[in-house]
C-alpha positions, -999 to 999 in steps of 0.1 A, spaced: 349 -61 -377 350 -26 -362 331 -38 -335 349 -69 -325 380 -45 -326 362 -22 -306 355 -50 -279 389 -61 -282 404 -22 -269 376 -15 -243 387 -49 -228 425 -38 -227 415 -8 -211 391 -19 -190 364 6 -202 329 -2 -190 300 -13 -213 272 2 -214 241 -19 -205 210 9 -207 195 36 -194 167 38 -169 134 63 -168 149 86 -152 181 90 -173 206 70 -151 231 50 -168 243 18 -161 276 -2 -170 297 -34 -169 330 -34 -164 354 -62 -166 369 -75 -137 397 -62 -116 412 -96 -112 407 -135 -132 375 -153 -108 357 -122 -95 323 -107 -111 322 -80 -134 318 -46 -116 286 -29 -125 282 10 -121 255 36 -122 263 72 -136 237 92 -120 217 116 -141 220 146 -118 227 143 -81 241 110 -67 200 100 -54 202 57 -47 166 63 -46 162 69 -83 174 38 -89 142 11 -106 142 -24 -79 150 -42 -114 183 -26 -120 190 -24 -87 185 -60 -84 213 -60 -115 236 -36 -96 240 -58 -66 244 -91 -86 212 -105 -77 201 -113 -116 227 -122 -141 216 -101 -167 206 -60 -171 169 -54 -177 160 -50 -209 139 -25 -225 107 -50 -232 112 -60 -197 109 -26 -179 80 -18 -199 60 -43 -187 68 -40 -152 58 -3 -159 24 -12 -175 20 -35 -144 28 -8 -121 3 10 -139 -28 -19 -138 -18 -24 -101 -24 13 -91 -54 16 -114 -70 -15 -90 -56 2 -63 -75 29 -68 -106 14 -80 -109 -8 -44 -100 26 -24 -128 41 -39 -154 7 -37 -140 6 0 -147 48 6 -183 36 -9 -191 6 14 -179 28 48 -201 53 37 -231 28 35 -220 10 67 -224 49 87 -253 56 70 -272 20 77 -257 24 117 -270 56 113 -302 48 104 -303 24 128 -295 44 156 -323 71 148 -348 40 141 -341 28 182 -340 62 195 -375 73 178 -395 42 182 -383 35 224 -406 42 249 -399 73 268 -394 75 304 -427 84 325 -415 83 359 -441 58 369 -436 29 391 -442 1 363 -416 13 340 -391 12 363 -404 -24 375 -374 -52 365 -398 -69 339 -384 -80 305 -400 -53 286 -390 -25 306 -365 -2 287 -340 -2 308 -315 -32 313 -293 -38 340 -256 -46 333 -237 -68 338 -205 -48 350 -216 -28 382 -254 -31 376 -254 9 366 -287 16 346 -287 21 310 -321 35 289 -329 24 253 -322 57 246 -285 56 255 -275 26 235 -257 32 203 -244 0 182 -211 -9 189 -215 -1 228 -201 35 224 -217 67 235 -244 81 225 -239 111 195 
């Protein structure tokens, strides 16, 4: 009865009903309508400074009439224990990704010091620098310039 009277005043006196409180201590209200037709006016009472950033996407999405109803308590925390699985796997393929770079540098790596130490080397003679298919060195096809077994890197770039 006391709360049905209590109803019955706030909506005389247009005092706004509190709908919850978010993580960060923000409070959020309902209050009725200025006029018969329009929406109810929702409000936030900011915690400390006036920060729109503090504000959760879900009660944001309540502020600006985008859901019909506030979040409620069962509701945020499961959007915060999926915020929590989604960072964990976040995480978890950072670190799988950090681990396969790693293995791609040290396999290009590996297979850079393999074609350096198992070319011929150069001997200034006439018959390895004949235009044969096993000579070590290749003509290009932009500008013809010369390019030794020794040069090459994977990936075309220069030589570390």
């Amino acid at each position: 009865m006391l709360r049905r009277l209590s109803g019955v005043f706030r909506s005389a006196l247009n005092l706004p009903k509190p709908m919850g409180v978010d993580a960060t201590g923000n409070k959020y209200f309902e209050a009725p309508a200025d006029e018969p037709g329009k929406p109810p006016r929702r409000i936030v009472k900011y915690k400390d400074d006036i920060d729109p950033s503090t504000i959760p996407v879900e009660w944001h999405s309540w502020l600006h009439g985008m859901r019909a109803t506030a979040p409620t308590p069962e509701e945020i925390a499961q959007l915060t224990r999926n915020k929590e699985e989604l960072a964990r796997k976040g995480r978890e393929w950072d670190a799988q990704d950090r681990k396969l770079r790693l293995q791609e540098i040290a396999t290009r790596e590996a297979a850079s010091s393999t074609v350096t130490s198992t070319s011929p080397k150069h001997t200034g003679s006439s018959a390895s620098s004949s235009s044969s298919p096993s000579s070590s060195s290749s003509s290009s096809s932009s500008g013809g310039t010369q390019m030794s077994a020794e040069s090459w890197t994977p990936g075309g770039g220069a030589p570390s």
